[in-house]
N, C-alpha and C positions, 0 to 999 in steps of 0.2 A: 561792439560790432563783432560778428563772429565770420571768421576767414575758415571757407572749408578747405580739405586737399583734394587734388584729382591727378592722383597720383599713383591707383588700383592699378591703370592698365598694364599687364606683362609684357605687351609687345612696342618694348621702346625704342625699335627701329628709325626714327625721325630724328628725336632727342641722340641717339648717339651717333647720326651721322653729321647731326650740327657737331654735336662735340666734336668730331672726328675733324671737320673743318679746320677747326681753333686747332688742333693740336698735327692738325696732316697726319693724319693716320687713317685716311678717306676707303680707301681700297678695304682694309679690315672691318670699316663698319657693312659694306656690303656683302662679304663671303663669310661673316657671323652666321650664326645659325639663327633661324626664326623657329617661337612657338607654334606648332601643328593647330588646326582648327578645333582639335578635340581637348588639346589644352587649355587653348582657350577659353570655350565652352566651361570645362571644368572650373576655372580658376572663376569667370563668373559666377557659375551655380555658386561657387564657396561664398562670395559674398554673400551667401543670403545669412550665412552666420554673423556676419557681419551688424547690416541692417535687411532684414526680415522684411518680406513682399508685403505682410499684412504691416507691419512698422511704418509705408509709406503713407497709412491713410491718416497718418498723424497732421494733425494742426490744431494751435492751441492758440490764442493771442496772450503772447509774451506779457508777463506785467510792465517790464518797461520797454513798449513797444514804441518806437519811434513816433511821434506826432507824423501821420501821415497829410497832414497840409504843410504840415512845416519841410516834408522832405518836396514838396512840389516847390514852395515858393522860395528853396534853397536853389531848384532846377533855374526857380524861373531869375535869379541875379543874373546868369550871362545872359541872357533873352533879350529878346528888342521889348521894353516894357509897353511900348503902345501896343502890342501884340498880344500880353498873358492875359487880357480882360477876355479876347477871345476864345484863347486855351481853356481857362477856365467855364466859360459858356458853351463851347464844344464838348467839354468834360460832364457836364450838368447834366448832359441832352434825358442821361439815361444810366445806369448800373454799369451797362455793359460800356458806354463810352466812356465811364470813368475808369474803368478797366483799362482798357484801351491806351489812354494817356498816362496810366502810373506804371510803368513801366519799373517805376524804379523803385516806387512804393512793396513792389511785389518782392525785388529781388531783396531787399529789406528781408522779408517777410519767408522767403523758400528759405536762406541762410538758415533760420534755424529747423530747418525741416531736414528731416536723416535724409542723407546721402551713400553710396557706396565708394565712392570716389574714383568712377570710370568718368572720365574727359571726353567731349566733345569740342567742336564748331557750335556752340551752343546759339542759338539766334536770340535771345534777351527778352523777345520781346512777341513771344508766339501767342496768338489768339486768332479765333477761326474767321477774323477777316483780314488776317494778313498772310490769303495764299489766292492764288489769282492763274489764270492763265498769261500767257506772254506766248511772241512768235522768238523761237531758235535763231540759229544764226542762217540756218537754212529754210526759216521762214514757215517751218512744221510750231503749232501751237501744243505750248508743251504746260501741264498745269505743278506749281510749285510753290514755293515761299516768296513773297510780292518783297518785304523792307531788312534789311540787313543791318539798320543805323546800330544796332546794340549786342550786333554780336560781339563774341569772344570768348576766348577758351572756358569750357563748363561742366559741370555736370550736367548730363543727361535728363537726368529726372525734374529739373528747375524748367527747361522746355514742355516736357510734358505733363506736369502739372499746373502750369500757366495754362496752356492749348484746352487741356483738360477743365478747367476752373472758366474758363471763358465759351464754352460750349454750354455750361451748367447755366453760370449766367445770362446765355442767348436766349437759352431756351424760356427761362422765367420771364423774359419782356417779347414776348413772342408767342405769349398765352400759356406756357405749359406748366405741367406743373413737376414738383419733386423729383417723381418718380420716372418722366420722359428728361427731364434733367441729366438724373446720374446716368440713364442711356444713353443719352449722346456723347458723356463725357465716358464712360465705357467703351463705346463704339472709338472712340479716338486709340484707345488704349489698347483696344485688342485689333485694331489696326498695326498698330505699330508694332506690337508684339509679333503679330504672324507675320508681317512684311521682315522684320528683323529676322527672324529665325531662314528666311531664305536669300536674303543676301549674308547670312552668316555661310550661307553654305557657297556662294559664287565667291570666282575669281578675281583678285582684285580689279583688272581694267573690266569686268564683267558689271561690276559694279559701282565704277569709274562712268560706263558710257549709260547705264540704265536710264530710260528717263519715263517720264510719264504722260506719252504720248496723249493727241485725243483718242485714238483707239482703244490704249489700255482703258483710260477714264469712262468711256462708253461702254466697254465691256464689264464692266464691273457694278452700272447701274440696273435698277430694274426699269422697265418698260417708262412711267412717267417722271422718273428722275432723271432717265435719258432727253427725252424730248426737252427736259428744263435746260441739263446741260449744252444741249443740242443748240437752245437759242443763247446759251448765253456765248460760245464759239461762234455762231455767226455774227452777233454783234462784233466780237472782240474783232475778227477779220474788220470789222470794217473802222475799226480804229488806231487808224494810220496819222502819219505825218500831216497827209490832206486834211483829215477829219478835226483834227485839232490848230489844222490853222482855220479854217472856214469857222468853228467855234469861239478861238480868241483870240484872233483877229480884226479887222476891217481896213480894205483897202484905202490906202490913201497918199496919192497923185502918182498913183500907177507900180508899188511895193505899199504888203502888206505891214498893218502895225499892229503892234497886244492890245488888247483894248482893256482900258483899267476898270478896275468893281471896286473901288475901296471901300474898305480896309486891306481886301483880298490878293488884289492886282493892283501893283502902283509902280508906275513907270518912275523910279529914283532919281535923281542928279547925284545925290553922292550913297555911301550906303551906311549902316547904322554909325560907323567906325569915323565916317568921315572924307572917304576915302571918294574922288571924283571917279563916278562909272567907268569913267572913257578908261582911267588909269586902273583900276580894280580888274575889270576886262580884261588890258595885257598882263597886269599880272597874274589873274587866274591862269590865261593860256598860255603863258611862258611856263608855269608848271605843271600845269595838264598836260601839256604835251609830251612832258618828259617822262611821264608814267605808261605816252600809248608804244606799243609797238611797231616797228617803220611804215607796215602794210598801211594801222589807222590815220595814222600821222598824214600819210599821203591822200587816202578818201577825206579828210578833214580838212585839209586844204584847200580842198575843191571848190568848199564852202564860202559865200560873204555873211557874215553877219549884219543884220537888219536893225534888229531891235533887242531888248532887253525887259526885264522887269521883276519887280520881287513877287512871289507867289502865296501865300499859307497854304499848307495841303495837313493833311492828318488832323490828327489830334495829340498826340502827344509829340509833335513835331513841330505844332505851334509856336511861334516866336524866334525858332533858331531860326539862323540865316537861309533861304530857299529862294534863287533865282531861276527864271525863263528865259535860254536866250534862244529867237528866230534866225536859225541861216536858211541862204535862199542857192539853192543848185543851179540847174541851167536853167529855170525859170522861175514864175511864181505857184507853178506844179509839181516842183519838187523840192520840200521844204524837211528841215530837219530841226524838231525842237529838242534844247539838253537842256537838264535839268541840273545844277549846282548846287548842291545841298552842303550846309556847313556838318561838319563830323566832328562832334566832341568825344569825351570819354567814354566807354558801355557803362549802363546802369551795372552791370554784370563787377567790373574790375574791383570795386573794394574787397566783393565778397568771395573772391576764388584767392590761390596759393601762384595761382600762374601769372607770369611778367613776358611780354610781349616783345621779341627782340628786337624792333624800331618803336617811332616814336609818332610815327601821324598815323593820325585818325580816321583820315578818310583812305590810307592802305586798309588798314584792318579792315574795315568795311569793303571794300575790292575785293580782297584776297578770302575774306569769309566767306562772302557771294559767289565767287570762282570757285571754294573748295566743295561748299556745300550745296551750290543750285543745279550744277552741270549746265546747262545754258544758258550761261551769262550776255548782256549785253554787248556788241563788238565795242562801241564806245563808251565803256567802263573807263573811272582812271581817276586820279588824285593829286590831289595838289597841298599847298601851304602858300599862302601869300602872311609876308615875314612881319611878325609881331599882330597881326589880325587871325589867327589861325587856320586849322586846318579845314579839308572842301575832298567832298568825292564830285565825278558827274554821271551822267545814264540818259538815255534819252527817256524823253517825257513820257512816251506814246510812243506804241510800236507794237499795235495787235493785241494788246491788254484787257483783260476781262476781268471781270468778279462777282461772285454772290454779294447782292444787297441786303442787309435784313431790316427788315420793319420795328425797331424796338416799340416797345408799349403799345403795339397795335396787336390784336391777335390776329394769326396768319395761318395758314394751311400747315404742318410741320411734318409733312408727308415728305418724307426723300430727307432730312437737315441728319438725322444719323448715317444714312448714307452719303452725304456731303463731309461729314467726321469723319467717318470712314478714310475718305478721298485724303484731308488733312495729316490721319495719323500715319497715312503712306507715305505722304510725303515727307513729314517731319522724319520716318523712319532712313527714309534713304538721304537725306540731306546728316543723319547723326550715321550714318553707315559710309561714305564716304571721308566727313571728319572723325570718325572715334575706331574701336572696334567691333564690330557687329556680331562677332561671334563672343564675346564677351559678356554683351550689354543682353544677346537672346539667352545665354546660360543662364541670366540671372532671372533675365523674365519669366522664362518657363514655357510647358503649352501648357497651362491649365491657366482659369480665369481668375487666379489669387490678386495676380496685379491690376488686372482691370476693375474688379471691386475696392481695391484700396484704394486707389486712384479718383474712384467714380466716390469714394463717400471722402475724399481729400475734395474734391471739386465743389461740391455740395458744402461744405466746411467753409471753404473761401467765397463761396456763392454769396454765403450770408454775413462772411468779413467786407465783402465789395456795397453789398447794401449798406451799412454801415457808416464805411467809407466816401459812397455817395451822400448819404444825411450829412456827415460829419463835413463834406465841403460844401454842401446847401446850408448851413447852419454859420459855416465862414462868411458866406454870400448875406445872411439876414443880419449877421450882427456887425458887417460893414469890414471885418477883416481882409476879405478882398474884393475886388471891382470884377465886374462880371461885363461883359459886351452885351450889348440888345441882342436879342434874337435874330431882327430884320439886316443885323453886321453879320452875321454868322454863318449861316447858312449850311 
């Protein structure tokens, strides 16, 4: 297994004012002097001595490359096993949904891919349907990075060669061919590259509060990829708390209840562990509560809870722990669903040099989301219930939007590099608030070297991911693993 370092960056203002902590010498980590932006800059460009902008178009499959079924049905031991037949059939659907769900399969796989060893808030697990719209906390819809389960400290380039590699693959099950491929995983790339090079140049709170309004988003499309994004904001507005209890719900003797789909939705008595709902409950909320701050604690309050129940959502999220729970405000018109998601390790952790200075999982995931999305959830927050592990929360639903794509159907692909586009902005300013931005643009450049290495890296794993998909259809026929119907799945 190879452990990279990310350990390049010059400006280790963070690292020494923790040290400073340990040792109280706080005061002198802050009136230290800091590297200028032009240094910065420089010290980047240098890495290309390092590893070389065309060096990133590298990918080779390793001879002894990890069984990639075997790294899944290693995932799937802590899983609720009546659950991975689904995983797995969700995983099946298509190329790019197997993508999707090997999240870890990959980070395998970028390990051995050159690195410069500039650190990020890396997200683990970027692929171009995991960024979405969401409403702010002031209820402006802002578009960004949608699942955080995998973040942790990274290189840079393992996110964008994912994002990159998963544009490549949309495109092939979406009619196109090769050559509209490496363009959209391009378009991701010189995205980020130019967005990088101008928050190398802002202030840090400059680029602390940036965010990517629907205005920016709207301006930056042409004429018919506005009108696309244009409906997919007004849907998302109309997907509120209401909208999602009228969906899964059904009244009954006057408070609303979940209404179960199993496999999907199943109202538990106890949950995988054992453990009686009623008592899982307060223990969840004895420790959620202790992560919100006084304001939420007190709006939280205000709440009864109703109902309950276990959820599947994702794809490679299949089988961990994910619960539903209904509170009811001052009626049954003002309802708030939160979502409990169990938070294990990042696919990311074997393969980096960094060690995390706490120990739960569902922090990390909070505090990634907080560093790198700018407008987080109010009711974010995390827990640990003792010897069952750890649990982030977020609300379900709260103005949420997203591109759908049609895999294996051929589809219109008019506007999908300008929806890349949208992606490598935002990937840019989520690695520009966790890393350093004038570092990571020194080494990009303004010329298009990195976007063709990138785009022919993408195109590379395009066709490790086909592979990959036969190689778990081929588990599926010789009985290795149990696949769910189709008609469970959904």
């Amino acid at each position: 297994m190879t452990v990279v370092s990310i350990k390049e960056n010059i400006d280790r203002t963070f690292e020494r004012m923790n040290d400073a902590i340990d040792s109280e010498n706080l005061l002198e980590s802050f009136t230290a002097a800091r590297p200028t932006t032009a240094e910065r800059m420089a010290a980047g460009k240098a890495l290309r001595d390092k590893v070389s902008r065309k060096a990133q178009a590298q990918y080779e499959k390793s001879p002894d490359r990890p069984d990639p079924i075997a790294i899944l049905e290693q995932q799937n031991l802590t899983r609720a096993q009546k659950l991975v037949p689904v995983r797995f059939a969700r995983m099946l659907a298509s190329p790019f949904a197997f993508l999707r769900g090997s999240a870890a399969v990959m980070a395998s796989d970028l390990s051995t891919t050159p690195v410069t060893g500039m650190g990020v808030g890396a997200c683990g697990d970027m692929h171009v349907s995991n960024f979405g719209v969401f409403a702010s906390a002031e209820r402006n819809l802002i578009f960004a990075i949608n699942d955080f389960d995998e973040i942790h400290p990274g290189p840079w380039e393992w996110d964008l060669k994912r994002l990159a590699a998963s544009a490549a693959v949309s495109v092939r099950f979406m009619g196109g061919d090769k050559v509209e491929a490496e363009e959209a995983a391009q378009a991701i790339v010189r995205a980020y590259r130019k967005r990088m090079q101008r928050y190398a140049e802002m202030g840090f709170l400059e680029v602390w509060y940036d965010r990517i309004d629907e205005r920016a988003v709207l301006d930056t499309l042409s004429p018919k990829a506005r009108r696309n994004a244009e409906k997919v904001m007004d849907k998302a507005r109309t997907k509120g708390h209401v909208a999602v209890l009228e969906k899964l719900t059904e009244e009954v003797d006057g408070e609303h209840r979940i209404i179960e789909e199993v496999p999907l939705i199943v109202r538990e008595t106890h949950t995988e562990t054992g453990i009686p709902m009623n008592t899982a409950l307060d223990l969840m909320l004895r420790s959620y509560i202790e992560s919100l701050p006084t304001d939420r604690r007190i709006l939280l309050s205000r709440y009864r809870i109703v109902d309950s129940a276990r959820k599947v959502v994702g794809v490679g999220s299949v089988g961990t722990g994910c619960w539903i729970v209904l509170l009811r405000g001052i009626d049954n018109d003002d309802p708030l669903f939160l979502q409990v998601k169990q938070a294990q390790n990042s696919v990311l952790e074997p393969y980096v040099d960094h060690k995390l200075r706490f120990d739960n999982q569902g922090r990390r995931v909070v505090l990634g989301q907080r560093l790198t999305q700018g407008s987080p959830d109010i009711f974010l927050g995390w827990g640990e219930i003792a010897d069952h592990g750890h649990f982030y929360v977020r609300q379900l639903a709260d103005m949420k939007g997203s591109i759908k794509f049609n895999e294996s159907e051929d589809q219109d692909l008019d506007g999908f590099a300008e929806y890349c586009g949208l992606c490598g902005w935002a990937l840019a300013l989520a690695h520009a608030k966790s890393g350093d931005p004038a570092m990571i643009a020194g080494y990009c450049g303004n010329s298009a070297a990195l976007d063709e290495a990138i785009g022919k890296f993408a195109l590379a794993y395009s066709k490790q991911t086909d592979q990959d998909h036969d190689a778990l259809d081929k588990a599926r026929r010789s009985g290795r693993i149990r696949v769910a119907a189709l008609a469970m799945v959904k």
